[in-house]
MDAnalysis code that builds the backbone (N, CA, C; Angstrom):
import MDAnalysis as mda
import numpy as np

u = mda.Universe.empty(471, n_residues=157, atom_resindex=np.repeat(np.arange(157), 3), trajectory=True)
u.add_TopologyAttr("name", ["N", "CA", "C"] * 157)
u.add_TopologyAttr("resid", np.arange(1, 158))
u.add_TopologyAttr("resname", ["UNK", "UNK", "UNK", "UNK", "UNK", "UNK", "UNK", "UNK", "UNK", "UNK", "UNK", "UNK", "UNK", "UNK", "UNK", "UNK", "UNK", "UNK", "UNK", "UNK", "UNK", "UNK", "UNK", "UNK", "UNK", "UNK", "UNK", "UNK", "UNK", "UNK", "UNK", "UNK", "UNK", "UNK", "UNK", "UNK", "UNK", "UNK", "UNK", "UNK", "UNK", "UNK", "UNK", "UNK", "UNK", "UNK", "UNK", "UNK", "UNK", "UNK", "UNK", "UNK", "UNK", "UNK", "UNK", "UNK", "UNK", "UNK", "UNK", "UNK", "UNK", "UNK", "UNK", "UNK", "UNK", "UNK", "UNK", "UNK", "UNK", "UNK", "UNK", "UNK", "UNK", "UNK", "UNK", "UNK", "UNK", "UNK", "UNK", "UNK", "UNK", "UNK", "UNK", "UNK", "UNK", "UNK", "UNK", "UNK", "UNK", "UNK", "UNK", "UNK", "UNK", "UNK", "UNK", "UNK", "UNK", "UNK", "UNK", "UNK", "UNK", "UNK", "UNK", "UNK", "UNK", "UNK", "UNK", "UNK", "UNK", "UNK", "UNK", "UNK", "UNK", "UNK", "UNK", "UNK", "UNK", "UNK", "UNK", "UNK", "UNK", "UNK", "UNK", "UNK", "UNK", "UNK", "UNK", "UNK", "UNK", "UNK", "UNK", "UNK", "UNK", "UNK", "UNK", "UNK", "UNK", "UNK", "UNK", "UNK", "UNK", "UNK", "UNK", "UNK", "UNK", "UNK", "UNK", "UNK", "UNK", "UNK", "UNK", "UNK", "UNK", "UNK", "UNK", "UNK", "UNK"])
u.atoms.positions = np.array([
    [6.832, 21.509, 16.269],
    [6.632, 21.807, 14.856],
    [7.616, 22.909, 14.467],
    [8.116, 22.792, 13.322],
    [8.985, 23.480, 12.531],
    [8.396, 25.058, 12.558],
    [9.064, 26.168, 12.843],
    [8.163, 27.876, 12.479],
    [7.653, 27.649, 11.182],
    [6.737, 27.948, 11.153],
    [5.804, 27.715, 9.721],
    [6.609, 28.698, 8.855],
    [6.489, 28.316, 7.587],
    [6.663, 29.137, 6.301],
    [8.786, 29.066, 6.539],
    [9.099, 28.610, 7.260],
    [10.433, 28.619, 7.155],
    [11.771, 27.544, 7.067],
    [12.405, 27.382, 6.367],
    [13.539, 26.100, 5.934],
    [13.826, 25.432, 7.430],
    [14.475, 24.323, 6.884],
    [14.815, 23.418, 8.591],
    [16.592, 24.417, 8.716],
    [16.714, 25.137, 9.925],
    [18.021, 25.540, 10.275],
    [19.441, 24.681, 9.573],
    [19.085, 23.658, 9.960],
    [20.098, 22.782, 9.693],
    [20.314, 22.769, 8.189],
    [19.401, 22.521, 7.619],
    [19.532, 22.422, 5.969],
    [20.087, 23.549, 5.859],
    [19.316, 24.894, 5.952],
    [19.628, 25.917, 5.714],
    [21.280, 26.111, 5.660],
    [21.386, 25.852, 6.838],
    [22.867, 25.533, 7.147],
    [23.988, 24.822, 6.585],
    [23.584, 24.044, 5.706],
    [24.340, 23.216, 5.278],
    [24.971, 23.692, 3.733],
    [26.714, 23.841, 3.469],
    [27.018, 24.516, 2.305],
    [26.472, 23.969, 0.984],
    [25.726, 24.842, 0.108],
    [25.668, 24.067, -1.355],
    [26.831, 23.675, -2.046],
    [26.398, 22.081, -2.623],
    [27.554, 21.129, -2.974],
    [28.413, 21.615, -3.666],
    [29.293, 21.385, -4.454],
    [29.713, 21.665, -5.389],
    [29.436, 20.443, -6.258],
    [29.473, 19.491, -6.452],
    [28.953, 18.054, -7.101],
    [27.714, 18.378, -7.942],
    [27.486, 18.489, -9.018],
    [26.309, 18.811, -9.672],
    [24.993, 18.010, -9.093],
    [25.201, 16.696, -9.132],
    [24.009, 15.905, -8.362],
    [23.578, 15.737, -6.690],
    [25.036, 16.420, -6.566],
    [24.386, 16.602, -4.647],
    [23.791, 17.954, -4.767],
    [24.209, 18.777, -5.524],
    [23.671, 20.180, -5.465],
    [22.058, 19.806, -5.754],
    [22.058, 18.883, -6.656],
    [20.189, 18.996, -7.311],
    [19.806, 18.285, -5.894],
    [20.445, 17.455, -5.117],
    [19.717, 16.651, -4.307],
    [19.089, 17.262, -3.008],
    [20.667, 18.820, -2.900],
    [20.007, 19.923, -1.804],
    [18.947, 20.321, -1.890],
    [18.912, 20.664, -3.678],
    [18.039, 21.774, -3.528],
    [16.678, 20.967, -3.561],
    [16.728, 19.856, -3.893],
    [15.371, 18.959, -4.063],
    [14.917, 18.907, -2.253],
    [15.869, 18.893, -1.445],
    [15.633, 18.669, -0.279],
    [15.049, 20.275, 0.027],
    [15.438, 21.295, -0.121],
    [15.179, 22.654, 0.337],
    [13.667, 23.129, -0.305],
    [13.431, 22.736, -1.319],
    [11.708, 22.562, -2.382],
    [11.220, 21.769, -1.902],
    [11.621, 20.535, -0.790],
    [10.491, 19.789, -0.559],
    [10.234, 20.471, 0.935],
    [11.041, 20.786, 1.537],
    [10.790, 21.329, 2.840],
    [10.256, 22.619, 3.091],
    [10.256, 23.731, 1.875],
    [9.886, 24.551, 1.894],
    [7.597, 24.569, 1.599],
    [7.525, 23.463, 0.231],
    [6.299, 23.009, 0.153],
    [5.845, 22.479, 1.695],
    [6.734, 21.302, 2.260],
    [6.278, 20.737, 3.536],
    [5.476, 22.296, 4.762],
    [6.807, 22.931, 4.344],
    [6.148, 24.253, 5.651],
    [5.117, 24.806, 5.085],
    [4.530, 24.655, 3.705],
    [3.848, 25.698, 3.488],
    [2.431, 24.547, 3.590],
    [2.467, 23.907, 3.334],
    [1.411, 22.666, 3.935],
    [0.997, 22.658, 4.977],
    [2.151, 22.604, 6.272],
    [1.836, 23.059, 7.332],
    [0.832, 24.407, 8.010],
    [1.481, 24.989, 7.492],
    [1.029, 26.645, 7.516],
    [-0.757, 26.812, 7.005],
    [-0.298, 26.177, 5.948],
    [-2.363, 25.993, 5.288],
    [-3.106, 24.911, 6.198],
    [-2.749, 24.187, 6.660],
    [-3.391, 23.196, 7.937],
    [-3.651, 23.626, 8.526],
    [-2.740, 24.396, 9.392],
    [-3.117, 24.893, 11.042],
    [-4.086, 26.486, 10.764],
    [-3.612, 27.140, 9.384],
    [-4.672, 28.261, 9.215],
    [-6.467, 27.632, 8.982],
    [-6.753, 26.018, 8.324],
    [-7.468, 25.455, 8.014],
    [-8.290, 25.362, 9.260],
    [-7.331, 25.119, 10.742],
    [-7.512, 24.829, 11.935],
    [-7.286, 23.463, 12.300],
    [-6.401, 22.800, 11.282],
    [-6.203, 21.588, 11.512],
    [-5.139, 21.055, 12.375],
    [-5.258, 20.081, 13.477],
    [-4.124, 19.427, 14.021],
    [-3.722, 18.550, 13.386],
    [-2.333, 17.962, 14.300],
    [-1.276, 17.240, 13.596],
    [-2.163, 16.027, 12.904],
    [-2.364, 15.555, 13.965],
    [-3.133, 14.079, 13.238],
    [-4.229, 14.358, 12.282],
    [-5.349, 15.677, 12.488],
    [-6.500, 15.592, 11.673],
    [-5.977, 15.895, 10.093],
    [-4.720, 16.460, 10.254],
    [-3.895, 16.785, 8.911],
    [-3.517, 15.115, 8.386],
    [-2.877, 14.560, 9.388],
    [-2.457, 13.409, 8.842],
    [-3.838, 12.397, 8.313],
    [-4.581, 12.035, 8.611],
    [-5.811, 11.416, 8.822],
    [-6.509, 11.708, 7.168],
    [-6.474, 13.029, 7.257],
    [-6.918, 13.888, 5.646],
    [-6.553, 13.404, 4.567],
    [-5.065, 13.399, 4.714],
    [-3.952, 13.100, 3.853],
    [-4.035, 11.689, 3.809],
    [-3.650, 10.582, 4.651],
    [-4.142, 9.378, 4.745],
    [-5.080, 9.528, 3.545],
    [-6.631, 8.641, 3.776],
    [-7.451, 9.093, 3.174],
    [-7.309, 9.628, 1.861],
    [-7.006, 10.709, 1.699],
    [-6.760, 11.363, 0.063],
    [-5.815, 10.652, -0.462],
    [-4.954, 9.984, -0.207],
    [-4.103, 9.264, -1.044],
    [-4.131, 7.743, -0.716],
    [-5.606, 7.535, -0.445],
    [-6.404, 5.962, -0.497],
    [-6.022, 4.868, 0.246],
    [-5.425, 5.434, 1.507],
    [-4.930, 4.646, 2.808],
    [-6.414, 4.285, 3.636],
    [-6.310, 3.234, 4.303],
    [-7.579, 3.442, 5.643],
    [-7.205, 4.132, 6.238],
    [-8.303, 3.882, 6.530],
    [-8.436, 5.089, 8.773],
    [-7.088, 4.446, 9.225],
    [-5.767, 5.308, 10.002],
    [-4.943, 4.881, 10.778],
    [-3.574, 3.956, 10.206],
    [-3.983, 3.693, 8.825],
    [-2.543, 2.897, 8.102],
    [-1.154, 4.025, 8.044],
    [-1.336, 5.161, 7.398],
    [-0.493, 6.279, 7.429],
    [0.082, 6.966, 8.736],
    [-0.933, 7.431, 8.913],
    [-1.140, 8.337, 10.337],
    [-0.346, 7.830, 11.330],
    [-0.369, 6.164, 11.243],
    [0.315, 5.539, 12.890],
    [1.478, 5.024, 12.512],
    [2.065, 5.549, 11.231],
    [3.613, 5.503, 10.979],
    [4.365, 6.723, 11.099],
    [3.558, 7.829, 12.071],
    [4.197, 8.879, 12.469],
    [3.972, 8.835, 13.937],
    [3.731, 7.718, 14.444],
    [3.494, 7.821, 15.908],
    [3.258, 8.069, 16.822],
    [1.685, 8.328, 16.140],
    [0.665, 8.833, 17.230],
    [0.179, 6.850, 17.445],
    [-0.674, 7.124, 18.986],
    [-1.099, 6.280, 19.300],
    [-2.900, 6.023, 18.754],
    [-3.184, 4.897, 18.825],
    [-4.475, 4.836, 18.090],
    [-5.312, 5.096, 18.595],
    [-5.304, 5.637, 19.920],
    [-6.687, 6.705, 20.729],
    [-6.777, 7.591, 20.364],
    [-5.781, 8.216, 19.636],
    [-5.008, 10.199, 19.250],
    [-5.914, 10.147, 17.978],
    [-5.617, 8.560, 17.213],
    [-5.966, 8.712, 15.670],
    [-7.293, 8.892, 15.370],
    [-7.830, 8.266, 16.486],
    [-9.569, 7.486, 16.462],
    [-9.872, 8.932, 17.153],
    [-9.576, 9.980, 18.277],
    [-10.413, 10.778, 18.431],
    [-10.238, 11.883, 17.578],
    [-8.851, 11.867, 16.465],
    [-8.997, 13.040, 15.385],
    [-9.740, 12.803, 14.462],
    [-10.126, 11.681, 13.871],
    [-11.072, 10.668, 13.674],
    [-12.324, 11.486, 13.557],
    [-12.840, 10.927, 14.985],
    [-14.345, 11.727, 15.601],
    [-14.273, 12.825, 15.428],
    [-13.379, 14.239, 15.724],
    [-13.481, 15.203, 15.404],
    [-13.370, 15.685, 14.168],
    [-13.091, 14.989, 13.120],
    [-13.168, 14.965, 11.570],
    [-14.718, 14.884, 11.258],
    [-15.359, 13.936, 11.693],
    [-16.274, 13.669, 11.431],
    [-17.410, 14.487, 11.790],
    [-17.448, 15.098, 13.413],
    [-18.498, 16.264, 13.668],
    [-18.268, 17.283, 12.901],
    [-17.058, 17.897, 12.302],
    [-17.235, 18.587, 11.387],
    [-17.928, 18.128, 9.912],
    [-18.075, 17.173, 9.881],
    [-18.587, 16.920, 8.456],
    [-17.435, 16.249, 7.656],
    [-16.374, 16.233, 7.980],
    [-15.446, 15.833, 6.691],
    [-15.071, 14.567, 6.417],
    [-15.946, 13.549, 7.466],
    [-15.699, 11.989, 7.212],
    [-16.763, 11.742, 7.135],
    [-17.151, 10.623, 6.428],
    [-18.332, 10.023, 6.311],
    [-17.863, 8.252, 6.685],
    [-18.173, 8.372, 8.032],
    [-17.558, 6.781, 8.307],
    [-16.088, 6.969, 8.539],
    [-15.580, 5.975, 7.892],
    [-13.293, 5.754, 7.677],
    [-13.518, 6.446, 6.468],
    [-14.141, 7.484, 5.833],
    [-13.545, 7.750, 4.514],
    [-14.182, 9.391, 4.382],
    [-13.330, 9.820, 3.505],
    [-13.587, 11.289, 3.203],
    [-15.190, 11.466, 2.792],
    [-15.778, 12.696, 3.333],
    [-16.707, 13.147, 2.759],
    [-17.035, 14.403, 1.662],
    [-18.093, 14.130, 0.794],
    [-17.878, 15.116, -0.012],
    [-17.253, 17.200, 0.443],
    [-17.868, 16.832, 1.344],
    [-16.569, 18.155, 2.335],
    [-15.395, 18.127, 2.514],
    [-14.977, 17.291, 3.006],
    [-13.559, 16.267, 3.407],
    [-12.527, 16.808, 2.793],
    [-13.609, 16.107, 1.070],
    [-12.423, 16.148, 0.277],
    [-12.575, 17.150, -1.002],
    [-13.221, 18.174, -0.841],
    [-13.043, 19.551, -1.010],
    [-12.387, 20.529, -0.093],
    [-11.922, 19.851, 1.059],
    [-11.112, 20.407, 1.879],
    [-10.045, 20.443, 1.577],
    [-9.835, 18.819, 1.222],
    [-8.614, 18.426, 1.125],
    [-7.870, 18.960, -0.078],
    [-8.700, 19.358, -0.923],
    [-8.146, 19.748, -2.294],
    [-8.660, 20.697, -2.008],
    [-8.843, 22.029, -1.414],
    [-8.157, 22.900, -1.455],
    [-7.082, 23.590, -0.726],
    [-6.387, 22.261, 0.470],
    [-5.343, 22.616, 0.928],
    [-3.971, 22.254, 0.402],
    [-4.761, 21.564, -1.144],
    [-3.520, 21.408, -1.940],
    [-3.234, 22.300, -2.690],
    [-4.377, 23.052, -3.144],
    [-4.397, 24.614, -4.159],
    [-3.697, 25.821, -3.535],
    [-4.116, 25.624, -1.997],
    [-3.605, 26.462, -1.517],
    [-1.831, 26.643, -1.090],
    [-1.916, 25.045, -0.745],
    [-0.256, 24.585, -0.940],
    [0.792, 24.949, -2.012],
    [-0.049, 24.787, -3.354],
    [0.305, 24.448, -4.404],
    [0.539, 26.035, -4.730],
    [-0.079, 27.187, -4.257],
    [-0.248, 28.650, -4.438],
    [0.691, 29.365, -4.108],
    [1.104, 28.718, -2.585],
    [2.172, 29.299, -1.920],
    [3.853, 29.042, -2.564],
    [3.222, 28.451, -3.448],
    [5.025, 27.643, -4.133],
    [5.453, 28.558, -5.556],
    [4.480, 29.110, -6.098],
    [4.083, 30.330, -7.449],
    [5.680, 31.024, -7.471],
    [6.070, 31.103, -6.464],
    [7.430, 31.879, -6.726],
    [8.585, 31.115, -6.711],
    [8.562, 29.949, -6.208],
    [9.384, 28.920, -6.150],
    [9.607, 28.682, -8.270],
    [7.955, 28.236, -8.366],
    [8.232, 27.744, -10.004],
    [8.652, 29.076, -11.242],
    [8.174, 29.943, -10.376],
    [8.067, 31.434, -11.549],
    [9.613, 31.838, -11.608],
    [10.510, 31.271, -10.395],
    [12.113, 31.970, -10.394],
    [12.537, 30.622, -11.184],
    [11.725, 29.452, -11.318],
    [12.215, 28.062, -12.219],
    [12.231, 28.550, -13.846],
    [11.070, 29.407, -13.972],
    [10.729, 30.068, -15.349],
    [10.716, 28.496, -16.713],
    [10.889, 29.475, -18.028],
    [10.458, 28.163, -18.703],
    [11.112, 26.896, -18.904],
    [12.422, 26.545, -17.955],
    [13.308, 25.176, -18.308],
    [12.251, 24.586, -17.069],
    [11.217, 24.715, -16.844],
    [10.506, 24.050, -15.645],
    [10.155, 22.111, -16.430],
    [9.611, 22.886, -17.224],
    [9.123, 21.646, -17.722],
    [10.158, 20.493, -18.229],
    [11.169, 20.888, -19.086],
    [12.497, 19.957, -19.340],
    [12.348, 19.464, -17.609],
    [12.618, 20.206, -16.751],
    [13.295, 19.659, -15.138],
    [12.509, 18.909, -15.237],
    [11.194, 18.994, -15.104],
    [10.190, 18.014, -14.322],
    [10.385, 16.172, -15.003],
    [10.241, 16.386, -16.784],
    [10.496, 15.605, -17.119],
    [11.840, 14.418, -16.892],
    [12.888, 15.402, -17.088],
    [14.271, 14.922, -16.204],
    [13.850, 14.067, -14.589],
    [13.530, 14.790, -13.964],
    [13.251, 14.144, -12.285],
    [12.465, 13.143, -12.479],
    [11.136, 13.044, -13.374],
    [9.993, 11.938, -13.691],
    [11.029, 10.596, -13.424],
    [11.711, 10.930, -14.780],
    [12.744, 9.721, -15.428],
    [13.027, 9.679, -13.972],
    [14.215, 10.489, -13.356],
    [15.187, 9.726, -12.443],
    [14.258, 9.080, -11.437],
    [12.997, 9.904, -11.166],
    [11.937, 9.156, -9.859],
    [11.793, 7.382, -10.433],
    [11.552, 7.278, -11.504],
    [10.867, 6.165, -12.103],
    [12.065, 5.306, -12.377],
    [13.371, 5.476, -12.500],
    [14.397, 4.722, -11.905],
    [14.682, 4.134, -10.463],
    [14.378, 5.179, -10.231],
    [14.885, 4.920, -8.464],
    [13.748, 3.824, -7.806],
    [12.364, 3.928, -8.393],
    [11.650, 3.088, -8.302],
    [11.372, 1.608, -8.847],
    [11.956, 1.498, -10.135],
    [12.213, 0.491, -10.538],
    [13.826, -0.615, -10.091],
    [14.418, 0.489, -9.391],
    [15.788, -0.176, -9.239],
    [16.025, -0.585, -7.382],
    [14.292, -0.520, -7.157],
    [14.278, -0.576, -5.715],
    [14.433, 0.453, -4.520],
    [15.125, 1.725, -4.936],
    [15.091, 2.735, -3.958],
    [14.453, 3.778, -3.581],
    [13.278, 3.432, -3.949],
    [12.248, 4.334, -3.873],
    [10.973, 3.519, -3.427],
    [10.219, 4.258, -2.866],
    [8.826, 2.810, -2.799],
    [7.670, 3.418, -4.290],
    [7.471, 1.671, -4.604],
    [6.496, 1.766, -5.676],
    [5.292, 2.254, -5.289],
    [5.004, 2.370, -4.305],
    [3.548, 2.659, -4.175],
    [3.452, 4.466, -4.319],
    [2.728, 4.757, -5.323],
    [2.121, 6.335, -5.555],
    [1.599, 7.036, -4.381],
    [0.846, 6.327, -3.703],
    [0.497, 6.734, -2.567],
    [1.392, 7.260, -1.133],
    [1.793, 6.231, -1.244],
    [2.986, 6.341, -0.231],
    [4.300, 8.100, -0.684],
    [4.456, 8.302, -1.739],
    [5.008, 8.785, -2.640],
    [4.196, 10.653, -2.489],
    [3.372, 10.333, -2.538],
    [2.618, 11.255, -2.895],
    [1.864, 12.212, -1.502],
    [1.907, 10.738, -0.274],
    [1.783, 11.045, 0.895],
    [3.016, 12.125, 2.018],
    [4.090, 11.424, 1.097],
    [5.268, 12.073, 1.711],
    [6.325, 11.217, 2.737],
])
């Protein structure tokens, strides 16, 4: 696992473009990796492992038990006993989130979402023009095939 709370070396490493659209594409890459670590970071403080994180997430973005999770390649004994240990805690009810679960789960998005406050506050007020701008280009890229349509998938990461 990546040191929590910190950029991938390599990116880091890598010169900002000069190309106006590779530059947005860095920095889109450096905001998503920076959210990714801070996701991380709220998991494992949560006490969550790799898979019981994945499994969560699954789940919250309306996958079954093991559709998500085993496209990061864990094996399906790993999935099924993070699984069970989801569940003695309370946070599955069956293959699906429980009303714990998924007050968990949403608040390791608040908390995700908390850790980023300085990311959007140095964005200040052209935030909203951006977002709208990226909507559009997301919803191209999806309609023109290079993106996957599914929200879930999208939203999963």
């Amino acid at each position: 696992m990546a040191a929590l709370g910190v950029f991938s070396p390599d990116l880091c490493a890598e010169p900002r473009p000069t190309d106006p659209l590779a530059a947005l594409v860095h920095a889109c890459h450096l905001l998503r990796e920076h959210r990714g670590d801070s996701h991380l970071a709220v998991c494992a403080v949560a006490g969550l492992d790799p898979v019981q994180m994945n499994v969560l997430t699954e789940l919250y973005c309306g996958y079954p038990l093991g559709a998500y999770t085993a496209t990061r390649g864990w094996p399906a004994e790993r999935i099924a006993a993070g699984a069970a240990d989801l569940r003695e805690q309370g946070l599955l009810d069956g293959d699906l989130l429980s009303p714990a679960g998924l007050r968990l789960r949403e608040e390791l998005e608040a908390r995700t979402d908390a850790m980023q406050r300085s990311v959007v506050e140095a964005v200040g007020p052209d935030l909203e023009p951006i977002m709208k701008q990226l909507d559009a280009w997301s919803d191209a890229l999806v309609a023109a095939g290079a993106a996957p349509p599914d929200p879930a998938k999208r939203l999963a990461g």
